[in-house]
C-alpha positions in Angstrom: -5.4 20.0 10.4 -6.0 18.3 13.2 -9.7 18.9 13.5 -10.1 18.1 10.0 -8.6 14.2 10.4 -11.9 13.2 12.9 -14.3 14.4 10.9 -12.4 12.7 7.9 -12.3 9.3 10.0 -16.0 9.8 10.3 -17.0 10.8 6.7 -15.1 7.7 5.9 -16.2 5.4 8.3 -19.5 5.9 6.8 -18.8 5.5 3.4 -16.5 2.1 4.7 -19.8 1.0 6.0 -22.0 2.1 3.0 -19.7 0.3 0.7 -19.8 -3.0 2.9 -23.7 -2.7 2.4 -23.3 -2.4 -1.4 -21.0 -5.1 -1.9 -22.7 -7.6 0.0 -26.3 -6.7 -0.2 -27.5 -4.4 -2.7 -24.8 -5.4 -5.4 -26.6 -8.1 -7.6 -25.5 -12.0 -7.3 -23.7 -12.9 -10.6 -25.4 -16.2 -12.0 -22.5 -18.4 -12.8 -20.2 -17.8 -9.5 -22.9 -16.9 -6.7 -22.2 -15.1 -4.2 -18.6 -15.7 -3.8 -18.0 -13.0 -6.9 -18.5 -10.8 -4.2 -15.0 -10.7 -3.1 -14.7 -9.2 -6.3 -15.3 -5.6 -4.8 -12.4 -6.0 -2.1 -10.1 -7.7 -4.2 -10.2 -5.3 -7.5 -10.3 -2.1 -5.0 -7.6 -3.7 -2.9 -5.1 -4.2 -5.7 -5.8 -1.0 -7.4 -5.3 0.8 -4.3 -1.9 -1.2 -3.7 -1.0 0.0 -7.6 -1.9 3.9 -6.6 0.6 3.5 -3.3 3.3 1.9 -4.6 3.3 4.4 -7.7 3.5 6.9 -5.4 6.1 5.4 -3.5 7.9 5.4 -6.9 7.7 9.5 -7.6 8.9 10.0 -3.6 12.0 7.7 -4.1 13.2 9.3 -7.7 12.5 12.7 -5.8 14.4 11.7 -3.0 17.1 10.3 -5.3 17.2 13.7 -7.1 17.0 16.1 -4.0 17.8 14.1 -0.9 14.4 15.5 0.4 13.8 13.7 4.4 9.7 14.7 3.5 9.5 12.6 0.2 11.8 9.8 2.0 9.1 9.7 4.5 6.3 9.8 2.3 7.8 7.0 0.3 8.0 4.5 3.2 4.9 5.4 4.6 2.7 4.5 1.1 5.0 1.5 1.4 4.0 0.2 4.4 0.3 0.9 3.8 0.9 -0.9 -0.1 1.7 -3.8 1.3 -1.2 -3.9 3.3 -3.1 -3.2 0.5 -1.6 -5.6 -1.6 -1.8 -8.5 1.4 -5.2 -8.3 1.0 -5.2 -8.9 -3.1 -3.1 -11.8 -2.1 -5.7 -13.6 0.6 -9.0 -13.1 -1.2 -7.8 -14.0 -4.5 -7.6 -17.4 -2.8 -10.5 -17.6 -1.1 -12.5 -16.6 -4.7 -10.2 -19.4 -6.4 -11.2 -22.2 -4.0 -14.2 -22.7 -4.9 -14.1 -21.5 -8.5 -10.9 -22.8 -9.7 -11.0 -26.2 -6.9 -7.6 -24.8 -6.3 -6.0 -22.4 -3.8 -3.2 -20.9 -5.7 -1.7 -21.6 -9.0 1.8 -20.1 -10.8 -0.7 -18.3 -13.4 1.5 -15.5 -14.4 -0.4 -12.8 -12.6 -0.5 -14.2 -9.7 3.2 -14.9 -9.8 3.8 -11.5 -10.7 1.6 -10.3 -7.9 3.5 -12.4 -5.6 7.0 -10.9 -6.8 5.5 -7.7 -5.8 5.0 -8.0 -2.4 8.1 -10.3 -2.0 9.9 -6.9 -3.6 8.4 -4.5 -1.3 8.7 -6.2 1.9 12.1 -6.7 1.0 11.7 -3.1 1.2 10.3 -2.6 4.7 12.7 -5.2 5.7 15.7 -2.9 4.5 14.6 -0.1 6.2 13.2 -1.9 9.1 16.8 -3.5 10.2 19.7 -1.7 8.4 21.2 1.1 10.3 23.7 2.3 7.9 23.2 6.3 6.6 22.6 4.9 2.8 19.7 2.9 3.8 17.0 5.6 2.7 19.1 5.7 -0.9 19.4 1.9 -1.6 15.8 1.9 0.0 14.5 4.5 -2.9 16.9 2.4 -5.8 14.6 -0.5 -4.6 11.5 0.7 -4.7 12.5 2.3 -8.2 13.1 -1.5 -9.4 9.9 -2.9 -7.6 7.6 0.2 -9.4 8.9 -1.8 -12.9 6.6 -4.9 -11.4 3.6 -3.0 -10.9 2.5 -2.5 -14.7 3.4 -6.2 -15.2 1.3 -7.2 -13.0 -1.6 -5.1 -14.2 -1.0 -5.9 -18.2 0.1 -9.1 -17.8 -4.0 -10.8 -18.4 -3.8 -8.0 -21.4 -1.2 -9.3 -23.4 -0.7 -13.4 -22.2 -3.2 -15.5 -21.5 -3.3 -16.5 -17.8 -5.9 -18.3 -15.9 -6.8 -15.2 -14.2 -9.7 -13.6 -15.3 -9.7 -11.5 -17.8 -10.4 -7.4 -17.0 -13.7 -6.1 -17.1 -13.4 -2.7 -16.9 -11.4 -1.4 -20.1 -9.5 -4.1 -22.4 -12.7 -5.2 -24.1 -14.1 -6.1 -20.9 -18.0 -5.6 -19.8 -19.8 -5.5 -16.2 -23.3 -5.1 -15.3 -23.6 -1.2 -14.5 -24.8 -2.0 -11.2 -22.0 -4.1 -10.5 -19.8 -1.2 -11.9 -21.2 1.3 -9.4 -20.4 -0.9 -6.6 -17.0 -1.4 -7.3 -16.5 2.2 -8.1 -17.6 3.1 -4.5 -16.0 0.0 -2.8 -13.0 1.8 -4.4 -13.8 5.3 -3.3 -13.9 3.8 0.4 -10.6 1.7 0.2 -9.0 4.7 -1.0 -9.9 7.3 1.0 -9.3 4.8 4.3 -5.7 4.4 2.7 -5.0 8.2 2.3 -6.3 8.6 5.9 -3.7 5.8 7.3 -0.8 6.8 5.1 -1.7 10.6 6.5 -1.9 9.0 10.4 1.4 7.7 9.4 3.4 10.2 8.2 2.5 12.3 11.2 3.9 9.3 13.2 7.3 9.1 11.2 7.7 12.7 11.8 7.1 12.5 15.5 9.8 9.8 15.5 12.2 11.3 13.7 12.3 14.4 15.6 12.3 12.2 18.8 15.4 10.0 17.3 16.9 13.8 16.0 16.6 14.7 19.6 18.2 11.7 21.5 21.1 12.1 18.7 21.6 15.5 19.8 21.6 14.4 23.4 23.8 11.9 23.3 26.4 13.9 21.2 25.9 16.9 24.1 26.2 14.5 26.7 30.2 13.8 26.9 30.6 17.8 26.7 28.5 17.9 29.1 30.4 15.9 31.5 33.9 17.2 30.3 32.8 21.1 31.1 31.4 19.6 34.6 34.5 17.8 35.2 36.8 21.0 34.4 34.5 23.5 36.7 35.2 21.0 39.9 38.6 20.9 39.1 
């Protein structure tokens, strides 16, 4: 497995770059909003990347809730970690769109609010897990992130069903978008996603390096005193 993550980096490292190409060249300019539409194929890919991770996170915490399993504890923190990343980034250039199209940085439009809750929810998350030291932490940790999963189809149907400021979906819901347009978000998407599965995969083989490390200086520490008790009876 190791031989197969370079030449995985590579394969999508090329596709990053042949995505950044499409987006901001070959894509064509949309004729009401310029060229600033264009954030379009990093926020959309962004957010439904974030969705993907944190639904994920979801099915690792219920497993871990059901079986106590350490692998799906660690899979759920990792997809966490790279969700909020993910979902950062929805956050900053749906800004940076709304600036000059809205003459407004932010408003309390319900998605956007919703979006907000979120991330709030799931650093919350990675702030639980991050500081607490107690021995339930991975458990209230997966009861969180069961609760913040219950945001994540809000967020997406909230432009469905209420009518928000946001704009409305193009892709399904009655929505349209120029084929060409279509292509390039499709494969702005394929990149984001496959960059995410190769970070959350770096991780994991991180948090497992660290647990066996912390496994190991538990054990040492408990061996330690018995240790110096059996040294302390053979020089007596």
């Amino acid at each position: 497995m190791k031989r197969v993550f370079p030449i995985l980096a590579v394969l999508t490292a090329g596709l990053l770059s042949y995505a950044l190409y499409e987006a901001l060249v070959a894509a064509p300019t949309e004729q009401t909003m310029g060229d600033v539409q264009r954030i379009f194929y990093y926020h959309v890919p962004s957010a439904w990347t974030a969705f993907i991770l944190f639904f994920v996170n979801f099915f690792a915490s219920v497993a871990y809730l059901i079986w106590r399993n350490t692998k799906a504890d660690m899979v759920a923190q990792v997809t966490a970690e790279v969700g909020v990343i993910f979902c950062t980034v929805v956050l900053v250039t749906g800004p940076i769109w709304a600036r000059p199209v809205w003459g407004i940085w932010w408003t309390w439009d319900l998605r956007l609010t919703l979006t907000l809750v979120l991330w709030l929810i799931y650093v919350s998350y990675l702030v639980l897990r991050r500081f607490s030291s107690s021995g339930q932490t991975p458990l209230l940790a997966a009861v969180l992130a069961v609760f913040g999963a219950l945001d994540v189809p809000l967020v997406y149907f909230s432009i469905w069903f209420f009518r928000t400021q946001h704009p409305q979906p193009v892709v399904g819901g009655g929505g349209s978008i120029d084929p060409r347009m279509l292509h390039v978000l499709l494969i702005n998407w394929l990149a984001f996603f496959c960059f995410a599965a190769l970070v959350c995969w770096s991780r994991y083989r991180l948090e497992v390096l660290r647990r066996e490390v912390d496994e190991t200086l538990a054990l040492e520490a408990l061996l330690e005193p018995r240790a110096k008790t059996s040294r302390s009876r053979s020089a007596g």
